[in-house]
Backbone as a ProteinNet text record, in pm:
[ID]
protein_1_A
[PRIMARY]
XXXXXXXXXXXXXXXXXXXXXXXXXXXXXXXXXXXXXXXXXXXXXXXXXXXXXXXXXXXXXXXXXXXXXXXXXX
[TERTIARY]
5898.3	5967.6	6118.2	6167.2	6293.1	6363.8	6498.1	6548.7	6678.1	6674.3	6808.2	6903.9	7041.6	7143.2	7194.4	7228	7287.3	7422.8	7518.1	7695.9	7751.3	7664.2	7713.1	7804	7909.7	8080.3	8070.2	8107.7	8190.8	8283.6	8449	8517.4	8542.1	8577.6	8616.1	8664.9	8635.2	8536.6	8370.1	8404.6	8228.2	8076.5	8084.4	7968.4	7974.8	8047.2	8034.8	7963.1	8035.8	8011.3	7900.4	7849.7	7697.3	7609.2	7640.9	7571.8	7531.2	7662.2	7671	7604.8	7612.3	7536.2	7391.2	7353	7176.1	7191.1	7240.4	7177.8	7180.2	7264.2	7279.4	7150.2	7091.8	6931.1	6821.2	6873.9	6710.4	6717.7	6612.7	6545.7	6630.6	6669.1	6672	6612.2	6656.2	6535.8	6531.5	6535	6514.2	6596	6534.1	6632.2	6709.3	6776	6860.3	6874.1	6886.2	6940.9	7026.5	7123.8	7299.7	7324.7	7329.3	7377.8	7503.7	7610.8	7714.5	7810.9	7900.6	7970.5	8106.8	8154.1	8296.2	8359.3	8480.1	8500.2	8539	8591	8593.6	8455.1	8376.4	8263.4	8207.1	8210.9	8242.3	8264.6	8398.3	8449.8	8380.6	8443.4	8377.3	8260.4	8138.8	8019.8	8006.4	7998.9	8003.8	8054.2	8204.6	8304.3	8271.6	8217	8134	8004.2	7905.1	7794.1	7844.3	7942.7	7988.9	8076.6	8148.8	8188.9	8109	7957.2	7879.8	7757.8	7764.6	7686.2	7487.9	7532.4	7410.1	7416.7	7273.3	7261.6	7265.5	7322.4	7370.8	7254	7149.1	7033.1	7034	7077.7	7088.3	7186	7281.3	7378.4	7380.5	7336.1	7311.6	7423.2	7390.7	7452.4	7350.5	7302.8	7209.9	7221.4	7285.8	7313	7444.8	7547.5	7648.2	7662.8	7532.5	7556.4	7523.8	7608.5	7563.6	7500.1	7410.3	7254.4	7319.4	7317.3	7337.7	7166.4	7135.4	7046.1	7075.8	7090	7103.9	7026.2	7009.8	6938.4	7014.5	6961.6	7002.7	7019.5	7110.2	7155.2	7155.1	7163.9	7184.1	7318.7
14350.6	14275.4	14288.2	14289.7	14314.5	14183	14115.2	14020.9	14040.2	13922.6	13956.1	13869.7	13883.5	13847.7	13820.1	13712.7	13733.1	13670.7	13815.8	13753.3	13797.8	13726.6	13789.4	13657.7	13674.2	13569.1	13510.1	13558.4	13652.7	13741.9	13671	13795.8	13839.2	13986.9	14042.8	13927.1	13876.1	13969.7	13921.2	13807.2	13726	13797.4	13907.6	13976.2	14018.4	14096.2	14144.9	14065.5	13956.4	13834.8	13811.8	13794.1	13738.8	13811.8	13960.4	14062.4	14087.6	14033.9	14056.9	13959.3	13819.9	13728.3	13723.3	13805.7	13812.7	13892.2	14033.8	14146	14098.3	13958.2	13978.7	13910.3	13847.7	13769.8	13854.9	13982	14108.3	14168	14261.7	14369	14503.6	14576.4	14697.3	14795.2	14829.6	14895.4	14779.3	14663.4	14585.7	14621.3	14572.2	14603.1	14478.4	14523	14401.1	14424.2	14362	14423.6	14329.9	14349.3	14278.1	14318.6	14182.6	14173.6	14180.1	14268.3	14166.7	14264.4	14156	14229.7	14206.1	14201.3	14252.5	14365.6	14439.2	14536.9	14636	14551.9	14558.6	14636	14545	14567.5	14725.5	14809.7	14965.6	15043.6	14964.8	15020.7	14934.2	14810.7	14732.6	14746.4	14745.3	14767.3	14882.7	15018.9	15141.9	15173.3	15069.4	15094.5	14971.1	14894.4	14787.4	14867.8	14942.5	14992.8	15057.9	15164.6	15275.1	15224.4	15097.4	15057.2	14986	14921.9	14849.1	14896	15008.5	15089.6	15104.4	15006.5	15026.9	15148.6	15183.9	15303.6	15204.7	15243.3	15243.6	15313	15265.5	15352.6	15371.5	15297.3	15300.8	15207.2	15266.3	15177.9	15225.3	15119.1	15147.7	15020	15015.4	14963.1	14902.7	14800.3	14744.9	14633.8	14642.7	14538.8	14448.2	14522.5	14477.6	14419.9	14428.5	14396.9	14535.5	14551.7	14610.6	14640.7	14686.4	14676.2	14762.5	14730.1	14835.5	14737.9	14885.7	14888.6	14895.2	14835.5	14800.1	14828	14928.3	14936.3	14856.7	14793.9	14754.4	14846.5	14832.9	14971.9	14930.1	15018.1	14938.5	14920.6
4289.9	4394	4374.8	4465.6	4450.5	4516.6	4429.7	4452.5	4581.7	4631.5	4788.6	4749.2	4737.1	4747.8	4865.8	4960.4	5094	5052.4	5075.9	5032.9	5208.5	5281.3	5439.7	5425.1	5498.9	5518.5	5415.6	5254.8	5179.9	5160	5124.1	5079.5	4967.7	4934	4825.6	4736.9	4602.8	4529.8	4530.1	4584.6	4591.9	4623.8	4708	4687.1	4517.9	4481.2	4337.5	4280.8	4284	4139.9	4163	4305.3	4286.6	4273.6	4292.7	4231	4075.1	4022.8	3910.4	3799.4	3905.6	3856.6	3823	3965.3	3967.6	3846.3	3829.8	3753.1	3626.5	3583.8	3446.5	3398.3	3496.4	3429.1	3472.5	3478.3	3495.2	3408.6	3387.8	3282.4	3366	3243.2	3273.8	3360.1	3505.5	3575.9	3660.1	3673.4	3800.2	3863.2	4044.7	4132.7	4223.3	4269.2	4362.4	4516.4	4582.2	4745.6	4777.1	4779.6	4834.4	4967.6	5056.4	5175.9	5196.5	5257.6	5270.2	5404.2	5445	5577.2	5529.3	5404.7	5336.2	5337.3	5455.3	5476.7	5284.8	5215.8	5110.4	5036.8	5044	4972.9	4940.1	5082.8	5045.5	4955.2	4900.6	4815.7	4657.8	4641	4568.9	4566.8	4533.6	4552.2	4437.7	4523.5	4422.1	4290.1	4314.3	4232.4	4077	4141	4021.4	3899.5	4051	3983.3	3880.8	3888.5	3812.8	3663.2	3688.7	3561.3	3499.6	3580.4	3477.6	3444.4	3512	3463.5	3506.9	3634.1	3672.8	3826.2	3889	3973.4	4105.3	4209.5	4301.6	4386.9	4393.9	4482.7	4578	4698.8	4845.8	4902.5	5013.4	5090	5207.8	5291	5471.8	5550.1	5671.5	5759.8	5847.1	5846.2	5990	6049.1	6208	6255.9	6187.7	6188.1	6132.3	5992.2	5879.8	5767.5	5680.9	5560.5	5470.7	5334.1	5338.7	5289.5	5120.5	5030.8	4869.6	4825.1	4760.3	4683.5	4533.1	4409.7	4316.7	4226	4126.1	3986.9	3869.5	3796.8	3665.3	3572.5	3529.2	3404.6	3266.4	3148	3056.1	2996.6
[MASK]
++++++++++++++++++++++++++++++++++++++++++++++++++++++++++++++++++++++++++

């Protein structure tokens, strides 16, 4: 099962954090799905996975929110 974050009206940096919040109480390999419509987030988002080292699996657009798919890293 995969856990949902909704950081929709959220700005920079609050999607992160609550991203960062969920991931820190999962197992390695869990996943996340983060809502959010932070023009920011684009950038932020990717730019989080990559310094904390988790995978960045999927990022879409639907219906004006944007959808990141989240692996836990170690």
């Amino acid at each position: 099962m995969t856990d949902k974050i909704d950081a929709v009206g959220l700005l920079c940096p609050l999607p992160v954090l609550k991203a960062r919040k969920a991931l820190k109480s999962l197992q390695n390999g869990d996943v996340v799905e983060l809502h959010a419509d932070d023009p920011a987030a684009v950038v932020d988002v990717p730019h989080f996975c990559m310094e904390a080292g988790h995978a960045l699996v999927d990022s879409r657009e639907a219906e004006g929110v944007q959808i990141y798919v989240i692996r836990k890293g170690g």
